[in-house]
C-alpha positions in Angstrom: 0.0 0.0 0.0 1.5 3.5 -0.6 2.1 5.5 1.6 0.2 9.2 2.7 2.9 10.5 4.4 3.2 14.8 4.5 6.8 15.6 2.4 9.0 17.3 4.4 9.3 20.5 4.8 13.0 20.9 3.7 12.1 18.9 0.4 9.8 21.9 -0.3 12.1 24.3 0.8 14.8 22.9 -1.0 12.4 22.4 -4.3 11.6 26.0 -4.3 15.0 27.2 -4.1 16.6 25.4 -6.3 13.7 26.2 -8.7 14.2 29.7 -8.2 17.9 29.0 -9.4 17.5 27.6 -12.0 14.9 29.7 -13.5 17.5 32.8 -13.1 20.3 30.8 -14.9 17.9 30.1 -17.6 16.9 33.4 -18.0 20.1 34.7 -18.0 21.0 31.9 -20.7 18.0 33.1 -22.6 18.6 36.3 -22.6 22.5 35.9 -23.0 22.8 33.3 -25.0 24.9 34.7 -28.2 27.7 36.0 -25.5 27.9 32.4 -23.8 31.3 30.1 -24.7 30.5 27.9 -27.4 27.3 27.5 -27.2 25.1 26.0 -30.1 24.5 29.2 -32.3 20.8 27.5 -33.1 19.6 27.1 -29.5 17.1 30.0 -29.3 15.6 31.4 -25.9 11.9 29.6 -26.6 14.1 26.3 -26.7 15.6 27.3 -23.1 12.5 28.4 -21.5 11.2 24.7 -23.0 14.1 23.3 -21.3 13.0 24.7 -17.9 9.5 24.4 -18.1 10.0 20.5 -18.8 12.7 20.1 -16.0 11.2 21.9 -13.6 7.3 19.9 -13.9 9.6 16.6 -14.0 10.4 18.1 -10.0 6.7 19.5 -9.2 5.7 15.8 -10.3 8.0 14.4 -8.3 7.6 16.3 -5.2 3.7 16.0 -5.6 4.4 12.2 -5.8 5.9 11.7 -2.5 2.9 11.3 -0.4 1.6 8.3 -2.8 4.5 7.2 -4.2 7.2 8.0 -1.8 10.4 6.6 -3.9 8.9 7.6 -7.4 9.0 10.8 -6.2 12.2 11.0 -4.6 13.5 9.4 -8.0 11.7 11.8 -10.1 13.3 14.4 -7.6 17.2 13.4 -7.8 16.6 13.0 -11.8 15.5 16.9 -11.4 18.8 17.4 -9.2 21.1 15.9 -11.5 19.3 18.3 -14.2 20.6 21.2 -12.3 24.0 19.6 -11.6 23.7 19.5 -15.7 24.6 23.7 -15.4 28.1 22.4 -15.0 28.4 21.5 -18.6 28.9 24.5 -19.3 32.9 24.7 -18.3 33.1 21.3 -21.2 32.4 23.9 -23.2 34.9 27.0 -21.8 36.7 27.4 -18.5 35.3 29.8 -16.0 37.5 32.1 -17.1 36.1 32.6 -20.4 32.4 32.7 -18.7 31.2 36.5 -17.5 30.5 36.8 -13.4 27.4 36.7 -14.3 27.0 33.2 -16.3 29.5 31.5 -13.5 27.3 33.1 -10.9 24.1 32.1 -12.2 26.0 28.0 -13.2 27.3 27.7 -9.6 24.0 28.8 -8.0 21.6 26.6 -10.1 24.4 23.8 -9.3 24.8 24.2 -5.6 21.2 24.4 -5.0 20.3 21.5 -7.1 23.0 19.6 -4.9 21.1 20.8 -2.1 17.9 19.1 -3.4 19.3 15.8 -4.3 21.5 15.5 -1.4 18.2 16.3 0.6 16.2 13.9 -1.5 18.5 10.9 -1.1 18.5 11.3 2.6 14.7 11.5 2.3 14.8 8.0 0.1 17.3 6.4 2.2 15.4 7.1 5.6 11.8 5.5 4.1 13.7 2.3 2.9 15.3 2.3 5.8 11.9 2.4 7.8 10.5 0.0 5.5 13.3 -2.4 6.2 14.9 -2.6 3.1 
């Protein structure tokens, strides 16, 4: 039987942060994207707000998820962490050095805080299997 269990709070503290993150690197990529390193010259802004949009109902459905389906969710939820760990991608590109203040501000934020959320969510899966006893 699944379980009704309230999320915790720090998953949808953590959720809504690193949302927030990554919504500001992806607007900055939108509206920067001709000045970032090497980046595809056909990747228009629609295609990046696309990209967010998707990623970021892949984490609402995972978050929404974790009261019925506990460990879909918290899957669904490290697959959206490991999206924002993604930002990183950008230095196999360009070094940080060739990247604005800006763009590495915007790559470090979106990456620390989607650490933050997968680190968070792990624990999360680790202590309900844990409960469950295995």
């Amino acid at each position: 039987m699944a379980s009704r269990e309230t999320p915790p709070k720090l998953i949808a503290a953590a959720l809504l942060i690193y949302a927030g993150a990554s919504l500001l690197h992806h607007l900055h990529n939108a509206a920067f994207v001709a000045d970032y390193p090497d980046m595809s010259a056909g990747l228009t802004p629609r295609e990046i707000y696309a990209a967010w949009l998707a990623a970021t109902a892949l984490g609402a459905t995972g978050y929404l998820g974790l009261r019925r389906y506990p460990l879909l969710g918290c899957t669904l939820l490290c697959l959206y962490g490991a999206y924002g760990l993604g930002a990183l991608l950008h230095y196999r590109l360009a070094p940080p050095s060739a990247h604005t203040l800006a763009m590495n501000a915007t790559i470090a934020l979106e990456a620390l805080m989607a650490a933050i959320l997968l680190i968070a969510t792990l624990a999360l899966a680790w202590r309900r299997v844990r409960r469950r006893g295995g």
